[in-house]
C-alpha positions, 0 to 999 in steps of 0.5 A: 539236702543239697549244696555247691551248684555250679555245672557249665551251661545248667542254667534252668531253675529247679521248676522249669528245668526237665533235667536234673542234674546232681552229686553224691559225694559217697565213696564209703564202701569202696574197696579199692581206690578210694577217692570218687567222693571227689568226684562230682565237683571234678566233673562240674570243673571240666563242663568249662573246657566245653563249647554248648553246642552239641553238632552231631545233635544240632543243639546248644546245650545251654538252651537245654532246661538243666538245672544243677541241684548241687550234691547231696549232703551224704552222711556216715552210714550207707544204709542211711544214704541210700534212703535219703537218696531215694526219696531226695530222687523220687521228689525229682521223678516226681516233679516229671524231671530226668534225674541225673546222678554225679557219683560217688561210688556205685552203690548209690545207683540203687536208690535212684533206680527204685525212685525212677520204677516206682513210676515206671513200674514193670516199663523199666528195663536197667543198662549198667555199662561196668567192668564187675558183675557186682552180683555179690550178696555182700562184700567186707560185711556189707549188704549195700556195697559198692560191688554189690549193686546189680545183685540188689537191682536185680532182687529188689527192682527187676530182673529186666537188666543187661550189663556191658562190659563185663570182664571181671568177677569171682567164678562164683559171679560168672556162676550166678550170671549164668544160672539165673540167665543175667543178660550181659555184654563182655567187651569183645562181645560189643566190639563183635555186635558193633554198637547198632547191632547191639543197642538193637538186642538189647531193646529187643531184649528189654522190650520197654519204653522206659529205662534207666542207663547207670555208667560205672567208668571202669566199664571203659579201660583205663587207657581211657579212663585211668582216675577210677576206683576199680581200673580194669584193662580191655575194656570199652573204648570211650567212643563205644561208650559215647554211642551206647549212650547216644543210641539208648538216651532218647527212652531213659528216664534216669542216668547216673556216671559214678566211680571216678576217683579223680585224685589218680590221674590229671583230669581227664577221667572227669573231662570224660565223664563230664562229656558223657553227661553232656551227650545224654543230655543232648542225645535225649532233648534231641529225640523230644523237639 
C-alpha cells in the first residue's frame, strides 16, 4: 500500500525500526487551499536542510530506528481511504511501532486515532493543536471531512480530548464546545499558561499514559507557517508549537503533521514541519534511553 521512501536520516528497515514514519497524499476534501496532497514528499525534501543531531536532546537522529514507509496509495473516495488507512496504521501498532502520519488534509487523523485506541483502549487521550474546532457533523455533504475531524474523534474514539489553538468556528462550533465541556486552549490562553503550565493541565486534564498529538499547521499563524490550506492569523508561534510537542512526545503513541499546501509559499511551511517531525522523534527516543 505504499510507495516513494525517501525521508533524511530514516535509515531503519521496517522490522527493526520503532518509528514509523509515512505520507498520505489526500487533500479530497479540502474546502479552501487545496494543495496538501503535496505535502509529504515536501517535507521529505526539506529533512535535507537538517543536521541529525539533535543538542537539546543529545542525540542523533540518524541512530534513531525510523523507517520510512513511503505514502500511502490513496484512492478517490474518502470514505475508502480512511478504512484502508486504519488498517494500513493498525498493522503498524500492531507490530509495537510509533506510526507517524505526513498528511494530507486532516481528515485523515481519524483512521490513525482509532488504530492507536484500538490498543490503548480508554488509556488514550488526543491533543489536536489546530486553529478550527472542526466540530461539524458535516461540511459541503460530507460526514468525514476535513473540518469535521474533532466532531467525529470525539463521537467515535473518546471524549478525553483538548485542542490548542482554537480561534476559528462558526457560533454554532463555539456553542457545542461549551455545551458538551470540549476542553480547548485559544492562543492567547497558551501564551498566558506559558507552555509548562499548560502541558501541566493538560495531563492533569487527560490523566493517561498514552496519547496521541495531531498537528494541524494552521494551529501556528501563517507568519510562521503561510503554505497551509486554511491560514488563520494570531495564532501559535513556531517555538510554542516545538515545546508542546517536546513536553507531550515522551507518552504519545501516535503523531500526524497535516494540512500544508506546499504550493503557496517557498518551503518554508514544509521546512517547519519537517523540524516538528524530527523534534517528536528525538523528544520521545530521548525520554525511553
Amino acid at each position: 500500500m505504499f510507495y516513494q521512501p525517501g525521508m533524511m536520516d530514516a535509515l531503519a528497515d521496517y522490522d527493526s525500526a520503532s518509528y514509523v514514519i509515512f505520507g498520505v497524499p489526500f487533500d479530497r476534501t479540502s474546502s479552501f487551499r487545496a494543495g496538501s496532497r503535496w505535502a509529504p514528499d515536501a517535507i521529505r525534501s526539506a529533512t535535507a536542510n537538517f543536521e541529525s543531531y539533535n543538542s537539546f536532546f543529545d542525540i542523533d537522529i540518524s541512530d534513531v530506528p525510523a523507517h520510512d514507509a513511503g505514502n500511502f496509495e490513496a484512492g478517490a473516495l474518502v470514505d475508502d481511504v480512511l478504512d484502508e488507512l486504519y488498517l494500513d496504521v493498525l498493522n503498524i501498532v500492531d507490530d509495537g511501532k510509533i506510526p507517524i502520519m505526513m498528511g494530507g488534509e486532516h481528515s485523515l487523523t481519524l483512521p490513525c486515532v482509532k488504530a492507536c485506541a484500538k490498543h490503548a483502549g480508554e488509556d488514550l487521550g488526543i491533543v489536536v493543536l489546530d486553529a478550527h474546532f472542526d466540530l461539524r457533523d458535516e461540511f459541503e455533504g460530507m460526514k468525514y471531512n476535513h473540518a469535521c475531524v474533532s466532531r467525529h474523534i470525539l463521537e467515535e474514539v473518546t471524549e478525553n480530548y483538548v485542542s490548542i489553538g482554537i480561534r476559528s468556528g462558526p457560533k454554532e462550533e463555539w456553542d457545542y464546545a461549551k455545551e458538551n465541556n470540549v476542553r480547548y486552549y485559544t492562543p492567547e490562553e497558551v501564551t498566558e499558561k506559558g507552555i509548562k503550565g499548560l502541558t501541566e493541565e493538560i495531563n492533569e486534564y487527560l490523566d493517561c499514559e498514552n496519547i496521541y498529538i495531531s498537528l494541524d499547521m494552521d494551529a501556528l499563524d501563517p507568519a510562521f507557517a503561510p503554505g497551509l490550506g486554511t491560514p488563520e492569523p494570531f495564532g501559535l508561534s513556531s517555538v510554542q508549537v516545538r515545546d508542546i510537542i517536546r513536553k507531550l512526545a515522551p507518552i504519545a503513541r501516535g503523531f500526524d503533521v497535516v494540512e500544508i499546501s506546499p504550493e503557496y509559499d517557498n518551503g518554508q511551511t514544509a521546512i517547519l514541519g519537517a523540524k516538528y517531525i524530527r523534534e517528536f522523534i528525538a523528544a520521545h527516543a530521548a525520554s525511553i534511553r
